[in-house]
N, C-alpha and C positions, 0 to 999 in steps of 0.2 A: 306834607312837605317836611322833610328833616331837617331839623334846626340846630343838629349838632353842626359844631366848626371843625374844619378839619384838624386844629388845635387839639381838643377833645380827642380825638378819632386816638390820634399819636397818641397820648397821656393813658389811655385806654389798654392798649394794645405794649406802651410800654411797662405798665405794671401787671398786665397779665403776665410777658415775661419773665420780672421779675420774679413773679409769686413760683411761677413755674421752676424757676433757675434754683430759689429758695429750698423749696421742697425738694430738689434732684440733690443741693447740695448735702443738704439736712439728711437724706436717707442716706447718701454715700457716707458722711464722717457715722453714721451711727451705724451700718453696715461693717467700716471698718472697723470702727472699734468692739463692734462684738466677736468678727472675727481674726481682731491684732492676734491673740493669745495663739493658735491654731497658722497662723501665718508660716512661720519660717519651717514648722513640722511640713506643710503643704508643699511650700516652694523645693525644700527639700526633698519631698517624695517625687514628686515629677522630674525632678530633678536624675533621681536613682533611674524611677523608669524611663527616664528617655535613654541614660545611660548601657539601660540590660537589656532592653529592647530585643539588638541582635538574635542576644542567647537565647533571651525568652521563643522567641519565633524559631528557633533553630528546633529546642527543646519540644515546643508544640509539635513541632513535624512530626518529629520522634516519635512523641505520644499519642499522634494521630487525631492532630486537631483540639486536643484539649486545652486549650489556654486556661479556663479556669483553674482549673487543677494545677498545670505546672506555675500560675503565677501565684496560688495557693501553697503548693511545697515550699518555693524559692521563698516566699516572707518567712513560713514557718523556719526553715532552715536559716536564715541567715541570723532569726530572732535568736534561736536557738545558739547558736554559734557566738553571738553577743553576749549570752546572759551567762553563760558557764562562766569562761576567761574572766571576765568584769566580775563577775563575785569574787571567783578564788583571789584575783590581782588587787582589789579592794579591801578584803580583807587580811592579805599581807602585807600593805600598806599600813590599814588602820593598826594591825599586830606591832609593825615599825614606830611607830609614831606614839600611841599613847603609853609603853614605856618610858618613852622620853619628856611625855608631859608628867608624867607621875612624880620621875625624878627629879625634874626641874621642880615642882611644886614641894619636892620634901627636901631637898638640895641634896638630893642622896643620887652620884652618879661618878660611876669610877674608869678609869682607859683602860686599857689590858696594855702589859708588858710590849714595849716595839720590838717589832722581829728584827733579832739583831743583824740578817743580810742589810736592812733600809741602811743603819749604821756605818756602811761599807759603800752604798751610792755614793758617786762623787759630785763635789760642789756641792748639793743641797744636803747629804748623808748626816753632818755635822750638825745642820741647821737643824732638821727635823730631829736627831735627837735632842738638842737641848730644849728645843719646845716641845716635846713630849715629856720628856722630864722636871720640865716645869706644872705639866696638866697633869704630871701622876702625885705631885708632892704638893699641890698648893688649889687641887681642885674645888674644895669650897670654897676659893676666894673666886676662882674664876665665875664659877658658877654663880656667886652674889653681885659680881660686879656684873655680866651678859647676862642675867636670868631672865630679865624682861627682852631682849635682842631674841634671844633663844627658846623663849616661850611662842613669843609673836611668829618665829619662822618654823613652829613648830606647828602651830593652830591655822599660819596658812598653809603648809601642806596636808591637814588634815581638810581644812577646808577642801581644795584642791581638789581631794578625791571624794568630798560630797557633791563638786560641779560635775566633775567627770562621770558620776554616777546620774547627774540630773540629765548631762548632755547624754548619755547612753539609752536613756527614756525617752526622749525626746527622738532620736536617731529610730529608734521601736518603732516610734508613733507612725514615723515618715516612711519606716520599712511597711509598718501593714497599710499606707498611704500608696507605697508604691504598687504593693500585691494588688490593690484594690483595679488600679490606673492600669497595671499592665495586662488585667483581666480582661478589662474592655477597652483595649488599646486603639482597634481601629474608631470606635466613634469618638474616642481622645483624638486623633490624627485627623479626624475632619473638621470636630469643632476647631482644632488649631487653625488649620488652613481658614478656614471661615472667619475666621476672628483675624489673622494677620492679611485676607484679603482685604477684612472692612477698612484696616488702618492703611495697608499698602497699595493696597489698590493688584495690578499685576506682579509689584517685587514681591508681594508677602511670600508665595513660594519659595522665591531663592531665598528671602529671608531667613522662613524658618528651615529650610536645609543647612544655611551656614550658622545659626543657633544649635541645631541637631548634632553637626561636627561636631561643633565647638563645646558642649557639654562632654558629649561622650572624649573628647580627646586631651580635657582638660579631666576629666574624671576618674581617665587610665593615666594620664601622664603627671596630675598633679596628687592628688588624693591617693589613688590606687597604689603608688610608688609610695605615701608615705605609712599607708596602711602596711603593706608588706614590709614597709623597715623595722617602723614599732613593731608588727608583731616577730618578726628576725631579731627584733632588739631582747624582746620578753622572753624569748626561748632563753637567748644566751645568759640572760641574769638568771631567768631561775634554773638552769642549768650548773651555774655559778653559785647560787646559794647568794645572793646578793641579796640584802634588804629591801625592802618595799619594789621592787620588780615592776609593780601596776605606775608606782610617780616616774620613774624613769623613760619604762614605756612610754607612757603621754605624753611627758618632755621632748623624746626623740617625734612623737607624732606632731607634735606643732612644733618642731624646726625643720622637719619634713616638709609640710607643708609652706609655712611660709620661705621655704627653699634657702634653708641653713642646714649644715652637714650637721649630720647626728654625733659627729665625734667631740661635737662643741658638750653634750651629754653624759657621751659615755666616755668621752679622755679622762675626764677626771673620776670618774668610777671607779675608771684603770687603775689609774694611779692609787688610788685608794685599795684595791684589792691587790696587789704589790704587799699591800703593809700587812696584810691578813691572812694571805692564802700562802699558798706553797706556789715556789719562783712558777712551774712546768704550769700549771694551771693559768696562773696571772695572763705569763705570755699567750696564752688559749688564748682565752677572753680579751688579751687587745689583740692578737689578730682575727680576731672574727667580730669586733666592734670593727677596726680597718674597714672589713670586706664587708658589711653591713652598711658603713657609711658613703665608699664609694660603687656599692652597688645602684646610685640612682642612674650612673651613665646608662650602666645596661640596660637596666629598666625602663627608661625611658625612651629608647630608642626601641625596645619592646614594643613596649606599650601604647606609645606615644607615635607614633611611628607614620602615622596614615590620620594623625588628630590635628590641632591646632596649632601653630608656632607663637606661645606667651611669654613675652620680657619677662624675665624674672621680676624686675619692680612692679610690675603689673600683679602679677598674682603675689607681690609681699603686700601692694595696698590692699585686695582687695580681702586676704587675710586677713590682718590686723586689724583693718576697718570693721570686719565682720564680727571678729571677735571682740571689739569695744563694743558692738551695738546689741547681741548676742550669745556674751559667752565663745565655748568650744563649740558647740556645732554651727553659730556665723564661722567661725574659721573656715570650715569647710564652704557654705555658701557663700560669702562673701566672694572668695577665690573665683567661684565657679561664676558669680552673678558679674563680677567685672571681668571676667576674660571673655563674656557671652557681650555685654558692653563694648569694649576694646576692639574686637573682633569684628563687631556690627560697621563699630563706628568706622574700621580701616577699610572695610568691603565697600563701605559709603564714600570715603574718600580715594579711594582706590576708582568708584564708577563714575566719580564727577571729572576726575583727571581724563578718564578716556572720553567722555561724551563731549569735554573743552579742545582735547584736540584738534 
């Protein structure tokens, strides 16, 4: 006869629970944290491939079936295509800037004569000469008084383009992440479906089609547009002979993205290449910063065309957010991981309004 109490039986059965729930949690945070590092590279490459998908399937056809291969080319190429630019733009950058620490550090740093058309601008014409004429006649005092201001703003832009070089590794990583993903795309497509059946039950499907939009349509319409500015931007400077070309570019690519006109960038560039270049030139280069900055209507309406409709606030938080948690490459994920959120959540509230009618 059993002499346990049903008391017992409970107490039993509730610490085997617990031991269990223990252990499940125990491997999860240790799981995670082996692979936190490898995260946002991950999230990012699936990210991409959900994105290329299309093409990639279009290009298969093409090639008669070979996915491996064409999802092999497409990493190699785009790696490819990342690693030139980002050198040459990195290393005009660092040519920029550690002049300017050199000088600050020996207080040896001189202005060039103002071109005397600036002298002849009205209202400010006046102004800027006599403050340039004070920087050509008293520059060691400036220099002693700003040298730490101007050191600091000098070593974070050098910083700057050590992150943009870490984010461009990183973006690699996710590229040969995504060749990998788009290789074996359909058994990727079934674990998906399998995985957002267990959580949705029958919605998982439409789920993850309106996840699917929503990438690909935030990724031509938010990202895609600010890729194609920045690199419209980088033509036009080094076309220009403008200074560090690579911090500019970048600048324009995160106000691109977080959906600020690039002229917030390159206005003042302009302005400054006015003081430098010859008048016919200047004006070049601010009408084709213009048409650079307001080329996202067209773009978007390109690109964006058949994607997702995102609040602008919406893809600023999820920006910004990304890039405190992140760096530059959260910029981009962030964006894309709250519009894929936002999206979910409106299709969610969008289905409970018609099933309460």
């Amino acid at each position: 006869m059993d002499s346990r109490q049903p008391g017992d039986e409970f107490e039993k059965r509730a610490l085997e629970a617990a031991i269990r729930v223990s252990v499940v949690a125990v491997l999860a945070i240790w799981t995670y944290q082996i692979v936190k590092p490898f995260l946002i590279p991950v999230i990012w490459g699936i990210i991409i491939a959900v994105a290329v998908e299309p093409f990639i399937a279009k290009c298969t056809h093409l090639a008669g079936g070979r996915r491996k291969l064409v999802a092999s080319v497409f990493a190699l190429t785009v790696v490819l295509a990342l690693i030139v630019p980002v050198v040459m733009l990195s290393a005009s950058s660092y040519d920029a800037v550690i002049p300017l620490l050199k000088g600050l550090e020996h207080r040896e740093m001189s202005v060039p004569p103002l071109p005397s058309h600036i002298v002849k601008w009205p209202l400010a014409g006046p102004y800027i000469a006599r403050a340039w004429t004070y920087l050509t006649t008293n520059m060691g005092g400036v220099i002693r008084q700003f040298a730490p201001q101007l050191k600091a703003a000098a070593g974070f832009l050098l910083g700057s383009v050590g992150g943009g070089v870490k984010a461009v590794f990183t973006f690699i990583v996710s590229v040969i992440m995504a060749g990998a993903i788009l290789a074996t795309a359909e058994d990727g497509k079934a674990a998906a479906r399998r995985i957002m059946r267990r959580f949705a039950n029958d919605r998982g499907d439409k789920i993850l089609e309106l996840a699917t939009a929503t990438i690909r349509g935030v990724m031509l319409g938010v990202v895609g547009v600010a890729i194609i500015q920045s690199v419209l931007s980088a033509l036009g400077l080094i076309m220009a002979g403008i200074p560090a070309p690579g911090l500019w570019a970048v600048l324009v690519l995160v106000c691109a993205v977080i959906q600020l006109p690039p002229i917030l960038v390159l206005g003042p560039v302009a302005a400054w290449y006015f003081s430098v270049a010859d008048t016919t030139a200047a004006v070049m280069f601010l009408v084709w910063s213009i048409l650079v900055s307001s080329s996202d209507s067209v773009l978007k309406a390109v690109l964006m065309g058949r994607g997702a409709r995102i609040p602008m606030l919406v893809i600023l938080v999820g920006a910004l957010g990304g890039m405190m948690l992140s760096g530059i490459i959260g910029l981009f994920v962030g964006a894309v991981i709250v519009a894929i959120s936002y999206e979910l959540f409106m299709a969610w509230i969008k289905e409970e309004a018609v099933e309460t009618d």
